[in-house]
C-alpha positions as CSV (number, residue, x, y, z in Angstrom):
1,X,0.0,0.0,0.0
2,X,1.5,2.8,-1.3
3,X,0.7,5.8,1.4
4,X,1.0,10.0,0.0
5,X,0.9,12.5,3.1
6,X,-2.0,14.6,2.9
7,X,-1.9,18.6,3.9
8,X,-5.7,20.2,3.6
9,X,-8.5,20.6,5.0
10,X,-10.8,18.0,6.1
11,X,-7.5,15.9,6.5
12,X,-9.7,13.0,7.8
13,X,-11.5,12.8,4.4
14,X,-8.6,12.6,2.7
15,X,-7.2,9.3,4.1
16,X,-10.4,7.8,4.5
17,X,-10.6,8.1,0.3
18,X,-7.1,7.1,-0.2
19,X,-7.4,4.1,1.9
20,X,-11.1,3.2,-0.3
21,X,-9.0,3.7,-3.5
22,X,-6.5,1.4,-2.3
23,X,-9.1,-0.9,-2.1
24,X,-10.2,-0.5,-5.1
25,X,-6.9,-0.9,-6.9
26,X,-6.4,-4.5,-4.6
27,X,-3.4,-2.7,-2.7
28,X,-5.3,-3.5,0.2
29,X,-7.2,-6.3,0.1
30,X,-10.2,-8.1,2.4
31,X,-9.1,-9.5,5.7
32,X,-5.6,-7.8,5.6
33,X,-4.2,-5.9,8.3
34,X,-3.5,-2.2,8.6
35,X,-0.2,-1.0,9.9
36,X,-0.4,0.6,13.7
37,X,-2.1,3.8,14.6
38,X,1.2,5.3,15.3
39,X,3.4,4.0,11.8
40,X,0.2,5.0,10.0
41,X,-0.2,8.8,11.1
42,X,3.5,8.6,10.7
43,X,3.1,7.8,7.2
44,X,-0.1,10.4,6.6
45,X,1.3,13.2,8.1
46,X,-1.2,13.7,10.7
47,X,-1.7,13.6,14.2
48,X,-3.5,9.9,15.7
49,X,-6.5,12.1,16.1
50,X,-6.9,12.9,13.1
51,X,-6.1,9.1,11.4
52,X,-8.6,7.7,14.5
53,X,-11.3,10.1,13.6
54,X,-10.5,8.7,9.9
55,X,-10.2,5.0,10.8
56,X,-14.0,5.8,12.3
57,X,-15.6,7.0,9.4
58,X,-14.2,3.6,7.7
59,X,-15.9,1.7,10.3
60,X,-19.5,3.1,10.1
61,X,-18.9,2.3,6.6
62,X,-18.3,-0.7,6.9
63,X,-14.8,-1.2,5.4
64,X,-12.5,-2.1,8.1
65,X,-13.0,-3.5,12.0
66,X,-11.1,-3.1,14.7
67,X,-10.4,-5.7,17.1
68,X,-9.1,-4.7,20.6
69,X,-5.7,-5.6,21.4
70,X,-5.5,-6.9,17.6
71,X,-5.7,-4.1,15.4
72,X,-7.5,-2.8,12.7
73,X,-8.6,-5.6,9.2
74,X,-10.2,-5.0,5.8
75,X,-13.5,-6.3,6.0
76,X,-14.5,-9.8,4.2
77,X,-17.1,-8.4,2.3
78,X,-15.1,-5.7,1.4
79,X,-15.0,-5.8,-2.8
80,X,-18.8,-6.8,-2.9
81,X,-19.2,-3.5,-0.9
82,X,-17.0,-1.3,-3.8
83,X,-18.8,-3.0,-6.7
84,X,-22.3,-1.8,-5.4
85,X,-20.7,1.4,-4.7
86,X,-19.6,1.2,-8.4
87,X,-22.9,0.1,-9.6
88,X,-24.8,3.0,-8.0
89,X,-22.7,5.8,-9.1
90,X,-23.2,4.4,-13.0
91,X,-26.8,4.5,-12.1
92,X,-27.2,7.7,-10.8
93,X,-25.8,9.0,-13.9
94,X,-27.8,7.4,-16.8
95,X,-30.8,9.5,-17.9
96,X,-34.5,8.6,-16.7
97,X,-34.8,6.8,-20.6
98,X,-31.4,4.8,-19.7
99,X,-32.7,3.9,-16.6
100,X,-36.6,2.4,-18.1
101,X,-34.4,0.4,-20.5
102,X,-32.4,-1.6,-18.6
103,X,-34.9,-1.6,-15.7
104,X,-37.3,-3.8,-18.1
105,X,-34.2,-6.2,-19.2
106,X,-33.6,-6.4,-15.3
107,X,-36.9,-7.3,-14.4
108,X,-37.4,-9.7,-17.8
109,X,-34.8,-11.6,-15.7
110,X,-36.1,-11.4,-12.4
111,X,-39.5,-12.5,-13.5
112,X,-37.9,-15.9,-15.0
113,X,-35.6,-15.9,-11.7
114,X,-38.6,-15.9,-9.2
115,X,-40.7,-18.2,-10.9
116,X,-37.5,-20.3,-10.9
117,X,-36.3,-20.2,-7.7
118,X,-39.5,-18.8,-5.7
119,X,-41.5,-20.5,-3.1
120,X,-45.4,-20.5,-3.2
121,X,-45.4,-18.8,-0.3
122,X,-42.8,-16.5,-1.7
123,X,-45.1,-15.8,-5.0
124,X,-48.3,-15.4,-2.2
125,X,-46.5,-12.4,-1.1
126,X,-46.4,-10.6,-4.2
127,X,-50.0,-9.9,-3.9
128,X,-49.8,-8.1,-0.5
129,X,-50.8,-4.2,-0.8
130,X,-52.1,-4.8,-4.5
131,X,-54.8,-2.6,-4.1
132,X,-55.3,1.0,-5.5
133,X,-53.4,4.1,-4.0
134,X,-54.8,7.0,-2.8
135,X,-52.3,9.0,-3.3
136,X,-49.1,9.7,-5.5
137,X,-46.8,9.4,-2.1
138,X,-48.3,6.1,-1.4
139,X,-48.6,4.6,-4.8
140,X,-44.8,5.3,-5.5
141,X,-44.1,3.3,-1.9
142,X,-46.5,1.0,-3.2
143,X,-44.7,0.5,-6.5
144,X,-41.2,0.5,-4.5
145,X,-42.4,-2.3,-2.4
146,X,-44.5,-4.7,-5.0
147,X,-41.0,-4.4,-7.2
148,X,-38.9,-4.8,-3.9
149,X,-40.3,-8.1,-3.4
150,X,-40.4,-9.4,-7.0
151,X,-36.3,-8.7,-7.0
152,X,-36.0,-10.2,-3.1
153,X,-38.0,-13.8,-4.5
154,X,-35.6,-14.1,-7.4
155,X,-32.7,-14.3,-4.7
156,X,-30.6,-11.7,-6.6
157,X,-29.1,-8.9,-4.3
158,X,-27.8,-7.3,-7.3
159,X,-31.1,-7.1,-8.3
160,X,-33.0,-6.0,-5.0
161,X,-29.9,-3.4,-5.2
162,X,-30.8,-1.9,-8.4
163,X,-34.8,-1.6,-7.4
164,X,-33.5,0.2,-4.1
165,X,-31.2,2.7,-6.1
166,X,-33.6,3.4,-8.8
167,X,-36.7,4.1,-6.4
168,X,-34.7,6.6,-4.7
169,X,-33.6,8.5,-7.9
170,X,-37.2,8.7,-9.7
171,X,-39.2,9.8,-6.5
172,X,-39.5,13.1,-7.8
173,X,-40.5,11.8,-11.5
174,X,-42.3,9.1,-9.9
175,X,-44.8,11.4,-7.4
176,X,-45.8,13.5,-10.5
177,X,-46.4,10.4,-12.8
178,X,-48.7,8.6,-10.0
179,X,-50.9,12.1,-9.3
180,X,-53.1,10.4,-11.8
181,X,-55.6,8.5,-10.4
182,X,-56.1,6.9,-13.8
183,X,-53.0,5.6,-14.0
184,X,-53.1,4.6,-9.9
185,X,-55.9,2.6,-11.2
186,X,-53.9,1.0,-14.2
187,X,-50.7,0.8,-12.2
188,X,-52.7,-1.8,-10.1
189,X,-53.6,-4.0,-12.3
190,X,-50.5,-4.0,-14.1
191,X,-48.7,-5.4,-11.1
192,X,-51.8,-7.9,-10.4
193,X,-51.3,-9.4,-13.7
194,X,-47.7,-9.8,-13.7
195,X,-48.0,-10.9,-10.0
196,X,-50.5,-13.6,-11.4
197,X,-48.6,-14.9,-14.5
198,X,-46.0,-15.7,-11.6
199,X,-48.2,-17.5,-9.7
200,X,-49.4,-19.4,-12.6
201,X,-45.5,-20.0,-13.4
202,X,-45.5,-19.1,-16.6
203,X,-42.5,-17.2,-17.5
204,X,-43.9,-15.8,-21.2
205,X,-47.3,-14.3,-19.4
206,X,-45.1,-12.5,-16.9
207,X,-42.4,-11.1,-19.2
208,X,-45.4,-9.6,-21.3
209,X,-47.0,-8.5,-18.4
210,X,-43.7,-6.7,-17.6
211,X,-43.0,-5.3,-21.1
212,X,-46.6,-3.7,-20.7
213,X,-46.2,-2.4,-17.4
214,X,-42.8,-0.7,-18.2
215,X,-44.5,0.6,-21.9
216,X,-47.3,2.4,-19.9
217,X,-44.3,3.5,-17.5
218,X,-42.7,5.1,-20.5
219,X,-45.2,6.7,-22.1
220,X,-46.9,8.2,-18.9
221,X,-43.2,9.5,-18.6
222,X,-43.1,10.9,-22.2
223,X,-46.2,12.8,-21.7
224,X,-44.8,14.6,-19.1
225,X,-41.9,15.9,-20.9
């Protein structure tokens, strides 16, 4: 691990993001140990205040632990941690359009995945809170939730990760798209039919029923603009 002292503000920041980029480039790796608190402000240029407040911030992240009378590891879980990280940043900067088109390929997937690898009791749950919003606020939770669950039954965290990032990104777009109570109406029975289809396992009825949701998705978008 190649260290650089640091000399500006927020010096804490600043080790805490060189340490996460030598994670990234596998100079640190999970499970290995960091140097001691004293060689390692040493090697910063700071004061141990200043490299404990850093080595802090790492561990409410989740990146390192610190075992007393041990010292201080890379987590395990470490590189799974950095490619969601990695993930999420590409997402929040695709365009809404970007983010329809490979949310239907996604859930294309997830469809096959849960009928697949889903219990019945599983599929049963898809149908919980089905029913017709009353408002935009609750339909978009709605939505968040019925699409939460589809990704959780196909036993894909990548995919229960996506749902999660992409819900938080479109609840602006989202709120204004769901003040119809039209569309509430049709947003219902969209999810009802692909929820069905599931529960019938069969994978074409659900795909269709996902390639329609997501067109009415688009074009309820498209009048917005």
């Amino acid at each position: 691990m190649d260290i650089i002292p640091v000399a500006n503000e927020r010096l804490s920041d600043k080790i805490v993001n060189q340490i996460i980029n030598s994670m990234r480039d596998g100079s640190l790796k999970a499970g290995d140990k960091l140097p001691n608190e004293a060689l390692l402000s040493e090697k910063f240029g700071v004061s141990r205040g200043i490299l404990r407040e850093a080595l802090t911030q790492l561990q409410s992240q989740g990146y390192i632990r610190r075992k007393p009378k041990d010292g201080t590891y890379i987590q395990d879980n470490v590189q799974g941690m950095l490619m969601n990280e990695s993930i999420n940043d590409l997402v929040k900067k695709a365009t809404y359009s970007d983010l329809l088109d490979f949310r239907e390929t996604l859930e294309l997937k997830m469809v096959e995945r849960v009928i697949e690898r889903a219990s019945d009791d599983e599929i049963e749950e898809l149908f919980d809170g089905l029913e017709v919003a009353g408002s935009e606020e609750v339909q978009h939770n709605m939505d968040h939730y019925f699409h939460y669950k589809l990704a959780q039954a196909s036993r894909n965290i990548f995919f229960m990760n996506f749902i999660d990032t992409y819900y938080d990104l479109i609840s602006e777009i989202a709120n204004k798209s769901n003040r119809d109570q039209v569309r509430r109406n049709q947003i219902a029975e969209e999810h009802l039919a692909i929820a069905k289809a599931i529960a019938n396992r069969d994978k074409n009825a659900a795909k269709q029923a996902v390639i329609h949701h997501m067109s009415m998705v688009d074009k309820k978008v498209e009048s917005m603009e």
